[in-house]
C-alpha positions as CSV (number, residue, x, y, z in Angstrom):
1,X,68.4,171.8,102.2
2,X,68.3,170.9,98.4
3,X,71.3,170.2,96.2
4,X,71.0,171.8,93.1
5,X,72.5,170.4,90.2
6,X,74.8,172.3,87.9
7,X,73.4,172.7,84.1
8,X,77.0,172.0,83.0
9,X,77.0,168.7,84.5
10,X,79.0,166.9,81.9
11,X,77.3,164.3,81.9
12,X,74.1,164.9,79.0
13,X,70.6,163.0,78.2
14,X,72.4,161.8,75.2
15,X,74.9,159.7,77.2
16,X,78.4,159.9,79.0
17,X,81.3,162.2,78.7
18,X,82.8,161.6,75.3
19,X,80.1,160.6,73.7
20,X,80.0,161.4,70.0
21,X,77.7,161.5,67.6
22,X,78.1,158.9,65.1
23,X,80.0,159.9,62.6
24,X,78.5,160.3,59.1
25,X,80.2,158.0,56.3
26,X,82.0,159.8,53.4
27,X,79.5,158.6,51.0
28,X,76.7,160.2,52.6
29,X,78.5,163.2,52.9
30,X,79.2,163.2,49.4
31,X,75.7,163.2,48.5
32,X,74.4,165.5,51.1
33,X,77.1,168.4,50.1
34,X,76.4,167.7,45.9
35,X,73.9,169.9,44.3
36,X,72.3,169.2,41.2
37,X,69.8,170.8,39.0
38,X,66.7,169.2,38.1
39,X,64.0,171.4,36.0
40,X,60.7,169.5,37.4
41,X,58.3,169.6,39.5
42,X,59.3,172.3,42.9
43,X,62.9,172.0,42.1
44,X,62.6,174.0,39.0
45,X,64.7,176.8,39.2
46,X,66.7,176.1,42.2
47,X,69.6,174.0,43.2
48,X,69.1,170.6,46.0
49,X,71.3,168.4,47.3
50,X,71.6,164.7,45.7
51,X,70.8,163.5,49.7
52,X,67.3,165.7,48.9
53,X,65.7,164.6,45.5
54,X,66.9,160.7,46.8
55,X,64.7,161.3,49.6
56,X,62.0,163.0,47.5
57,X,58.4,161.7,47.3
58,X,59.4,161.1,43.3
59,X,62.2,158.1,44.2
60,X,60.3,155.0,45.7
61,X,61.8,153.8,48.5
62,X,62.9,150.3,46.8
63,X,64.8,152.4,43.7
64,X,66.6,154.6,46.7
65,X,67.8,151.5,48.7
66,X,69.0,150.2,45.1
67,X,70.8,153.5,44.4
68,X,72.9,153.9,47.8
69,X,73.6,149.9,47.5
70,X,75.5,149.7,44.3
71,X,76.6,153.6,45.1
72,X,78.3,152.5,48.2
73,X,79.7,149.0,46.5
74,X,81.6,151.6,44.2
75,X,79.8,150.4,41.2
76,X,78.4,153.6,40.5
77,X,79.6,156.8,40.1
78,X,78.4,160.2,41.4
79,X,77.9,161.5,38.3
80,X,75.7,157.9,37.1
81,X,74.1,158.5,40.4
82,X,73.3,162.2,39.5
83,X,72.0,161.3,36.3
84,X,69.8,158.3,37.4
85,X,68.4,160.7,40.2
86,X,67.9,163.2,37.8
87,X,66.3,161.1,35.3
88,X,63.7,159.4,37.9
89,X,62.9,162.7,39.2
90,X,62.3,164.6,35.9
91,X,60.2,161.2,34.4
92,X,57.7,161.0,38.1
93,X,57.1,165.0,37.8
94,X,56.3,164.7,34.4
95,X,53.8,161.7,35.1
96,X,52.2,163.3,38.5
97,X,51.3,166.3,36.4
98,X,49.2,164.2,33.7
């Protein structure tokens, strides 16, 4: 005789009963749920999230670490971030197309 387990055994891969999915801080939330407008490179034309273009190819990874730091320290704003984003973005587009 076998013993087949139900599929809606509560307990998952993931973990235990309960178990949540960490939850995402406000900040991040904030910047995944912000769109902005950046005419460059494949963005032209369309709206992305703040949480995109700072993961774009055009932000190096030391400038991105910089930004969220003094974003989540409060000593930035969303709109300095939007416009430093924006800036870095436009500036890289306009050199990769030289």
């Amino acid at each position: 005789i076998t013993v087949k387990r139900s599929s809606k055994d509560p307990v998952t891969a993931a973990g235990h009963e309960g178990d949540e999915p960490p939850k995402e801080e406000p900040w991040e939330t904030t910047l995944k749920t912000t769109m902005v407008e950046v005419e460059a490179a494949e963005f032209r034309g369309h709206k992305v999230t703040l949480w995109d273009l700072l993961h774009s190819r055009y932000i190096p990874e030391e400038s991105r670490k910089e930004l969220l730091e003094v974003y989540q320290a409060g000593e930035l704003t969303l709109e300095q971030v939007k416009t430093a984003v924006s800036t870095i973005v436009t500036r890289a587009a306009a050199a990769a197309a030289k």
